[in-house]
TORLUM-831091 format. One record per residue (C-alpha): residue number from 1; residue in three letters; z, y, x. Coordinates in steps of 0.02 Angstrom, whole numbers, padded with zeros to 5 digits, always signed. Layout:
<nodes>
(node NUM; ALA; (Z; Y; X))
...
</nodes>
This chain:
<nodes>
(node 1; UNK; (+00655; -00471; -00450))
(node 2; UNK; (+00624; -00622; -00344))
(node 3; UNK; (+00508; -00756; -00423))
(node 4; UNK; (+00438; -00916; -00379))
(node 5; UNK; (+00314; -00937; -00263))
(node 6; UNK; (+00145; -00986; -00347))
(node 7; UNK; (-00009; -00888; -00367))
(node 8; UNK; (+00033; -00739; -00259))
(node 9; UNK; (+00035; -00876; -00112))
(node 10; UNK; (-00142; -00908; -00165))
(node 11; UNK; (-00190; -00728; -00160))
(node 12; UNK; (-00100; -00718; +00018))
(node 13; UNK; (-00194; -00852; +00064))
(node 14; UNK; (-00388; -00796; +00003))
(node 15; UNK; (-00357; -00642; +00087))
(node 16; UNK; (-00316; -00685; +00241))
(node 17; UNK; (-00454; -00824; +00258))
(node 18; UNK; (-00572; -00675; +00243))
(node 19; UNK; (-00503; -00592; +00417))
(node 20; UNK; (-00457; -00750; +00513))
(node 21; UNK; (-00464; -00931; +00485))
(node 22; UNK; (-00290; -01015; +00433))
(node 23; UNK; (-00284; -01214; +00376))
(node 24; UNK; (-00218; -01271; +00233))
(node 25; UNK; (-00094; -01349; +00342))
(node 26; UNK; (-00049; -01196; +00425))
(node 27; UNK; (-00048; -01102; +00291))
(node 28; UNK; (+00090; -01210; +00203))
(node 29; UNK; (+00217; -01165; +00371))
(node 30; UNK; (+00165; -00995; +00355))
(node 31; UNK; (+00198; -00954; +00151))
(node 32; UNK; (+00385; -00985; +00175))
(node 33; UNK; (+00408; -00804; +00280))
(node 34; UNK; (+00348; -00726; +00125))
(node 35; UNK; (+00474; -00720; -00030))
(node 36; UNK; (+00393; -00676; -00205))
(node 37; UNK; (+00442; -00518; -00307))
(node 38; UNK; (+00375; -00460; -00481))
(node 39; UNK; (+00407; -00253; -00501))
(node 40; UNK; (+00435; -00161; -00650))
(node 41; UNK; (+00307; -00005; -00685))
(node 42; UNK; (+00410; +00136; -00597))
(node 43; UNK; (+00529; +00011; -00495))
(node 44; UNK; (+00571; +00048; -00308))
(node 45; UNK; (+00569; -00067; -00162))
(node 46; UNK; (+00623; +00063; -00041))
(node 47; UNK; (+00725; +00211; -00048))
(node 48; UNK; (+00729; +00360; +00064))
(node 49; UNK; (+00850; +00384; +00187))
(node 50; UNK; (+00871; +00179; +00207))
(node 51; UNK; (+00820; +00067; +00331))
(node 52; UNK; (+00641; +00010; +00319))
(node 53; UNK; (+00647; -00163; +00312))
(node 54; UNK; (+00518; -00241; +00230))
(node 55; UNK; (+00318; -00250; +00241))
(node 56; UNK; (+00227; -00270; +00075))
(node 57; UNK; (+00065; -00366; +00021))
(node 58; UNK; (+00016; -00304; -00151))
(node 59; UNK; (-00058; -00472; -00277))
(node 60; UNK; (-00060; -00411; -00421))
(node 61; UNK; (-00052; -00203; -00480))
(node 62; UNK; (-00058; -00024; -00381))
(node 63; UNK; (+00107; +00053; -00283))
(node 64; UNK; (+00136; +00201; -00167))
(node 65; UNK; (+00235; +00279; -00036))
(node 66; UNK; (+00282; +00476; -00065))
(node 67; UNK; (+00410; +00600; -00014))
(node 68; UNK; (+00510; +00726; -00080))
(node 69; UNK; (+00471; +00885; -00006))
(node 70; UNK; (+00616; +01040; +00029))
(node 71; UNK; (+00574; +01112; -00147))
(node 72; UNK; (+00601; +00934; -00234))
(node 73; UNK; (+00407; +00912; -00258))
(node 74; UNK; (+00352; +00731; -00238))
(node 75; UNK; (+00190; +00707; -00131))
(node 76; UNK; (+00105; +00528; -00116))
(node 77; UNK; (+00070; +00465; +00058))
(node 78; UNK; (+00019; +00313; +00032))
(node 79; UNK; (-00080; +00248; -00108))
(node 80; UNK; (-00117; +00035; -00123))
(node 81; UNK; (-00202; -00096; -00242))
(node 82; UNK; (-00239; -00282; -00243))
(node 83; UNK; (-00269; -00356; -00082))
(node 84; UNK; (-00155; -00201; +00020))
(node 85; UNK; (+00005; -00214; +00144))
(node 86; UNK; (+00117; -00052; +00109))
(node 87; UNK; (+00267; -00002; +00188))
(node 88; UNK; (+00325; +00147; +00317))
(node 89; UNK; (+00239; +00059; +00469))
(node 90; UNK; (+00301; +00158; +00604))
(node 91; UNK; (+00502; +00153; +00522))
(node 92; UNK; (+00462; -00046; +00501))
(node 93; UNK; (+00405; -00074; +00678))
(node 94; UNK; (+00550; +00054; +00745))
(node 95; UNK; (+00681; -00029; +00645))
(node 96; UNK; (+00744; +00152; +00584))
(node 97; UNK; (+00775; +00244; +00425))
(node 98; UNK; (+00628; +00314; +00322))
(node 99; UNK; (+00590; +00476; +00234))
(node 100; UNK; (+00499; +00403; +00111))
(node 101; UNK; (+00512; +00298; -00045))
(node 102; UNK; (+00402; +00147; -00102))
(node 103; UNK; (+00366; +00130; -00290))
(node 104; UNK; (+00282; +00020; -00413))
(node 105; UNK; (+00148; +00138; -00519))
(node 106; UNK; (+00125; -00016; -00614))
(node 107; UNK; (+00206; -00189; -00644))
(node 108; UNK; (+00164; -00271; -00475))
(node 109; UNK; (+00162; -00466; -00402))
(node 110; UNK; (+00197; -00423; -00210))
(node 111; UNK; (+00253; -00545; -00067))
(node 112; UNK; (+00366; -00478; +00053))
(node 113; UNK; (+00414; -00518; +00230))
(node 114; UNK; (+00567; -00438; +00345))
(node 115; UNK; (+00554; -00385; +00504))
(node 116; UNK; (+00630; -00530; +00600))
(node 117; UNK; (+00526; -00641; +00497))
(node 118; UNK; (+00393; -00545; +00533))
(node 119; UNK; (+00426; -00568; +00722))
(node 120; UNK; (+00441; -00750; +00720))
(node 121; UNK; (+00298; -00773; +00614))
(node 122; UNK; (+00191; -00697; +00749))
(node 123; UNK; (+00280; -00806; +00882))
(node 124; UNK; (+00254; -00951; +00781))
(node 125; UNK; (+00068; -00930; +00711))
(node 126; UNK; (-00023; -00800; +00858))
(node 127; UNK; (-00172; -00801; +00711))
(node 128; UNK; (-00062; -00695; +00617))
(node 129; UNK; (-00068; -00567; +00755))
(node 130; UNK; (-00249; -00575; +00756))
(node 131; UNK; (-00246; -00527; +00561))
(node 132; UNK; (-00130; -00399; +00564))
(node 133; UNK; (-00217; -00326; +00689))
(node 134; UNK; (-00355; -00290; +00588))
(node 135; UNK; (-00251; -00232; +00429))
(node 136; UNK; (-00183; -00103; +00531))
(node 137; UNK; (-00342; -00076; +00623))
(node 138; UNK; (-00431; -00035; +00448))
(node 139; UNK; (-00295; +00053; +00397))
(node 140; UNK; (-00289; +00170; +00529))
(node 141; UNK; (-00475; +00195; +00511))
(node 142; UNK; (-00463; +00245; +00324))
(node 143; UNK; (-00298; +00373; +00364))
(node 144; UNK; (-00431; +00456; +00481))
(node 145; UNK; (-00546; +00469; +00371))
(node 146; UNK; (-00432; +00542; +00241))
(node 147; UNK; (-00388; +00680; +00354))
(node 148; UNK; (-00564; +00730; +00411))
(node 149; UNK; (-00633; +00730; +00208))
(node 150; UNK; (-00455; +00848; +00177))
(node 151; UNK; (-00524; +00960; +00319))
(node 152; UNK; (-00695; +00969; +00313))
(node 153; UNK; (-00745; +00962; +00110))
(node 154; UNK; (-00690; +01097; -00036))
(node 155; UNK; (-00543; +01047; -00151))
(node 156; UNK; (-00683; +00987; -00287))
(node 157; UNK; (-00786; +00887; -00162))
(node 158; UNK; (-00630; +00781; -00106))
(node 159; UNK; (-00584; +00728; -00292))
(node 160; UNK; (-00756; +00681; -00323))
(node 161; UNK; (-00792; +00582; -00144))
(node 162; UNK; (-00607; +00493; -00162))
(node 163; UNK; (-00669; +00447; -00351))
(node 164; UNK; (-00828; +00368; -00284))
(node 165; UNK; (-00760; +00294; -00131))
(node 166; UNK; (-00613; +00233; -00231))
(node 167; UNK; (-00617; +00232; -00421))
(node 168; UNK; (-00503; +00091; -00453))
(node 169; UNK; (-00374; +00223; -00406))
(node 170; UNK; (-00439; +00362; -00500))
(node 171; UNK; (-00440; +00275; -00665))
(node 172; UNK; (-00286; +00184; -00646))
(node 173; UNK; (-00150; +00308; -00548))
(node 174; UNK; (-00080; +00448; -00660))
(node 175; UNK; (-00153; +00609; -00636))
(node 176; UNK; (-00004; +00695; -00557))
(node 177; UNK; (+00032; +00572; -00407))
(node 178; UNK; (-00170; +00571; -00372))
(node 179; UNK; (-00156; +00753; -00367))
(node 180; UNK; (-00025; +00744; -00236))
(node 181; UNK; (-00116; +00633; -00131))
(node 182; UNK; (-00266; +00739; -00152))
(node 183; UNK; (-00168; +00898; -00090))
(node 184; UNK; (-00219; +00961; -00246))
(node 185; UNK; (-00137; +01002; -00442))
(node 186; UNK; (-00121; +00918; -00587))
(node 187; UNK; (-00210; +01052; -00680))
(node 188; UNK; (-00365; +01047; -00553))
(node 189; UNK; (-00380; +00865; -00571))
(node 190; UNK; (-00391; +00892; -00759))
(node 191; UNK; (-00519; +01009; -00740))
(node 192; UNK; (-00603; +00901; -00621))
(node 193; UNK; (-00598; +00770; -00729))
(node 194; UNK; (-00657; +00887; -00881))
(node 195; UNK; (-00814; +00929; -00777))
(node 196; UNK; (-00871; +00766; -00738))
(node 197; UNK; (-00858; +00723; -00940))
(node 198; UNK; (-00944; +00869; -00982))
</nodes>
């Protein structure tokens, strides 16, 4: 659902003042690339098998990217909070289909932007490069990370160093789609989560 404008422009704003410096004045020709949507707990912005059209900045609430795997088991890629961009990067910059869906976990504030707007607002405001530049630079550092913690710590040891590293996650995503990101079961993230009660 499209909504107006307000507070998530704020948000938009804040957070990209902490990467790169933007004026008020440039600021107010660059909010109207973005357009406003609120998201229902469970809603979907993007559908597999669909072009990937749209890049996400998350204001308010928690969303993820999964797939559906050849046995009809869903498994998370792509987990995001306040303050994130989500979206299938590499269909987005390719123009393509994805595989993947995009879903709100819980109700959401997001601003989105299209591709071609995407484009022109880098043409138009080169800061904007320089910002998302370093979104996707952190981004790709924390993937990396991710896959060296999958492959170098026990099933245990990579529920409890996500939890510290990121326990706005852990106590707000349901158990099953943490698992999935995890690479790891429902039932062992009970159990985890048992043990660290106990």
């Amino acid at each position: 659902m499209q909504v107006d404008q307000g507070s998530f422009q704020d948000q938009l704003h804040t957070h990209i003042q902490r990467y790169v410096a933007v004026s008020d004045a440039e600021y107010s020709q660059i909010a109207p690339y973005f357009v406003s949507h609120r998201l229902r707990k469970k809603e979907h912005v993007q559908h597999a098998d669909q072009p990937c059209n749209r890049l996400y900045f998350i204001a308010k609430g928690c969303m993820r990217g999964y797939f559906v795997d050849d046995a009809g088991v869903e498994k998370t890629l792509q987990l995001a909070l306040e303050g994130w961009w989500i979206t299938d990067f590499q269909a987005f910059f390719q123009q393509r289909v994805t595989d993947n869906y995009y879903q709100a976990i819980e109700p959401c504030h997001v601003l989105s932007i299209t591709y071609t707007d995407y484009q022109r607002l880098l043409s138009a405001h080169p800061v904007m490069e320089r910002y998302f530049r370093q979104m996707y630079e952190i981004a790709y550092g924390a993937m990396i990370y991710r896959v060296k913690y999958q492959f170098s710590y026990s099933k245990e040891a990579i529920f409890f160093h996500f939890r510290e590293r990121y326990p706005d996650f852990v106590n707000r995503i349901p158990q099953y789609i943490l698992a999935t990101f995890l690479g790891l079961t429902p039932e062992y993230v009970s159990k985890l989560r048992a043990k660290r009660l106990s």
